[in-house]
C-alpha positions, 0 to 999 in steps of 0.5 A: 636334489642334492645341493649344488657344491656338495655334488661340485667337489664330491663331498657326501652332506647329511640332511640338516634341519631348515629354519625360518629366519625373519631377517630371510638373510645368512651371514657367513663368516670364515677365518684363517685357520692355523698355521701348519709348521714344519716338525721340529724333528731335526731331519724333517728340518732338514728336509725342509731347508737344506734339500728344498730351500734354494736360500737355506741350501746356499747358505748352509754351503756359503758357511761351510766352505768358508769355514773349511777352506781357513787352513789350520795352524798349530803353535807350541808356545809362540812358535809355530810347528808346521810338521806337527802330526795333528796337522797331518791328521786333520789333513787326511782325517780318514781313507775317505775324507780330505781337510776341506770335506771333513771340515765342511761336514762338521760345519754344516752339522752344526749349522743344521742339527746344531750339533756336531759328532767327530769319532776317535779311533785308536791304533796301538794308543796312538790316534789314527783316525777321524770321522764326522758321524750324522747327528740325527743317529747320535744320542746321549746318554747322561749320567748320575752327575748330569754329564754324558756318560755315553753316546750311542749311535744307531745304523742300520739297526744296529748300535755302537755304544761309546763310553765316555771314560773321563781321563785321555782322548774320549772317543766322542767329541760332541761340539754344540751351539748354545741352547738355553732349553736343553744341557745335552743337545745344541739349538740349529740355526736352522731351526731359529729360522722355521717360521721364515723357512716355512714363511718362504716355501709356502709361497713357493709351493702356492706359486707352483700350484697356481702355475699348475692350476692357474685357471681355477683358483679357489672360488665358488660358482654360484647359481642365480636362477629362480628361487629354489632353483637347481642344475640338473644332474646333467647340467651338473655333469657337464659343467664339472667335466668342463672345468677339469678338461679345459680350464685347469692345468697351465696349459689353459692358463688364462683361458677365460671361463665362459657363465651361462645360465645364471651362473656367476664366479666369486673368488674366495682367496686373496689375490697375490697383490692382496697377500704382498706375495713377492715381498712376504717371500723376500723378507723370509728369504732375508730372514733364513740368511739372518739367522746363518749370519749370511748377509743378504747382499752375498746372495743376491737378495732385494732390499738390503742396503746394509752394507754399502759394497759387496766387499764390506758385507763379504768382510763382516760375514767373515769377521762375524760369522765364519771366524768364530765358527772356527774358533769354535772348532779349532778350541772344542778339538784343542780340548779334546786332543790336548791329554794325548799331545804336548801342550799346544794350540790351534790357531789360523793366520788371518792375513793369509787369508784372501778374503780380508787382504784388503783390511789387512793392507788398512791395518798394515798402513795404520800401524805403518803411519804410527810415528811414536812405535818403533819398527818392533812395536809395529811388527808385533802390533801386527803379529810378527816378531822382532826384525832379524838382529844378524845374517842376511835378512838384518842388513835389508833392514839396517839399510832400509829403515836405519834404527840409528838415525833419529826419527822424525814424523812427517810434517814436524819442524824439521821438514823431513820425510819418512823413507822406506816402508814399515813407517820407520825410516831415516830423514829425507 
């Protein structure tokens, strides 16, 4: 007769030898097999993190529309060109696209792939157009001296081939995350977070299971009736048949199993109280937001108690995460456009940005109580230029701050008190 769980799960055994033991005992062992991890191909982590993480989704979007909604400056010098063309440009980079989602896509690119693509495109030598091209399509070609002789991306079965010509405005731009392993192609931060991003949708694909078969979780059903005894093949039957129809599915969820006959239930799998299920799934959560520099508490995630208000993490997640990001942005297109321009920079204003308007207003009153600078020295350590020598702007000055009188902290011998704001003032 065919052994009972062979028939229960449907599985064909080949007949095996019997031997006789003395200790009349068998002794089972069972491991955990080998973990099964996400391919490393670039669109099968995307897959994994952007379109089915709830955590890595939100985070990719947090950096990138952080990132994109910095608005871009460009300086000649020291001075500021607010109707420079590149501006322009990078404001309507194509027929399609705006600042913001031109920007974002970038970002997000490099968040994802680690790499990012912008294409050039040229009409009568003059630059025209932008567009950000999917990573996953693109492919270097090196050259004889170890640098990228062309790009190639492919679409649709077809290929468009771009020569890098070394001199003027090449027609790929190629910014890249470090990474230590490969000269042509950046590291994702999506990908420094795999173990946690498959850690994290692991317990949420076993929770789903377990609310879709929650009455029979793994286990076995084991007869304990006389010796070298069987079910029957209708017994057999009828207790499949049951199991199916009335104790999976969450619609039976708690049902409980009724044993009859000798029959016992022994669970096989660990319970979720064993596994530490909820806090496991925490931890990769904190882990995916650590890898994009996320910090947690903007996410709403338990556990963290880094920062001690929202306000200071959201300040450090711009300071050291979407800043830089930036920065690199803004020097790799700098680079790039510089051979078809005058010299010139990009660059962001950081006080005009709301998010740190309550660091900049610490800033402003340190440098404001700074008795031993004068009201140029405190305007340019804050990044302003000199205050206005003549015409309308220069008497608001003389009369509020008086460069004349002499200063005298507050506090001192003299009793006087700092007038006017800026820290500079006439004696009280």
């Amino acid at each position: 007769m065919t052994p009972f769980l062979t028939r229960l799960f449907g599985a064909t055994a080949r007949a095996r030898d019997l031997k006789a033991s003395r200790a009349a005992k068998l002794l089972a062992m069972h491991s955990i097999g080998a973990p099964h991890w996400t391919s490393r191909n670039s669109a099968a982590m995307t897959r994994e993190g952007y379109e089915r993480n709830a955590v890595c989704h939100r985070c990719v979007r947090m950096v990138a529309e952080a990132a994109a909604s910095v608005p871009w400056l460009v300086y000649e010098g020291r001075e500021e060109v607010p109707e420079h063309p590149l501006l322009a440009l990078i404001e309507r980079p194509n027929p399609t696209n705006t600042s913001v989602s031109f920007i974002e896509t970038i970002c997000a690119n490099l968040l994802l792939y680690g790499n990012a693509y912008i294409e050039s495109v040229a009409l009568d030598g003059q630059l025209r157009e932008l567009y950000a091209l999917r990573p996953d399509r693109m492919s270097v070609e090196p050259g004889r001296n170890g640098w990228p002789a062309a790009f190639v991306y492919r679409a649709q079965g077809a290929d468009a081939r771009y020569e890098m010509q070394g001199e003027g405005i090449e027609p790929i731009l190629h910014i890249k995350f470090f990474n230590p392993l490969d000269d042509y192609y950046g590291f994702a931060p999506l990908a420094a977070a795999q173990v946690a991003l498959d850690t994290h949708n692991a317990a949420s694909f076993w929770n789903k299971a377990l609310l879709d078969n929650s009455a029979r979780p793994s286990g076995a059903l084991v007869y304990a009736g006389p010796d070298n005894a069987h079910l029957t093949d209708e017994q057999f039957t009828r207790l499949k048949q049951e199991l199916e129809e009335n104790f999976s599915g969450a619609d039976n969820a708690g049902r409980p199993l009724l044993l009859e006959g000798g029959l016992d239930w022994k669970a096989l799998s660990l319970s979720p109280k064993d596994m530490d299920f909820a806090e496991s799934k925490a931890t990769a959560a904190r882990e995916i937001a650590l890898a994009f520099g996320v910090p947690p508490l903007l996410l709403g995630l338990p556990g963290d108690n880094t920062f001690s208000n929202y306000s200071e993490a959201n300040r450090a997640f711009w300071r050291q995460t979407v800043l830089p990001l930036v920065t690199r942005v803004q020097k790799s297109f700098q680079a790039w456009l510089q051979p078809g321009f005058t010299p010139f920079r990009f660059d962001y204003n950081a006080d005009r940005l709301e998010a740190l308007a309550a660091e900049r207003a610490s800033e402003w009153e340190r440098v404001g109580r700074a008795a031993f600078l004068t009201l140029d020295e405190q305007r340019e350590a804050v990044g302003y230029g000199p205050a206005p020598k003549d015409g309308p702007l220069a008497k608001g000055f003389e009369a509020r701050y008086a460069p004349d009188q002499p200063r005298v902290p507050a506090g001192s011998s003299t009793g006087g008190q700092w007038t006017g704001g800026g820290g500079g003032g006439v004696v009280a």
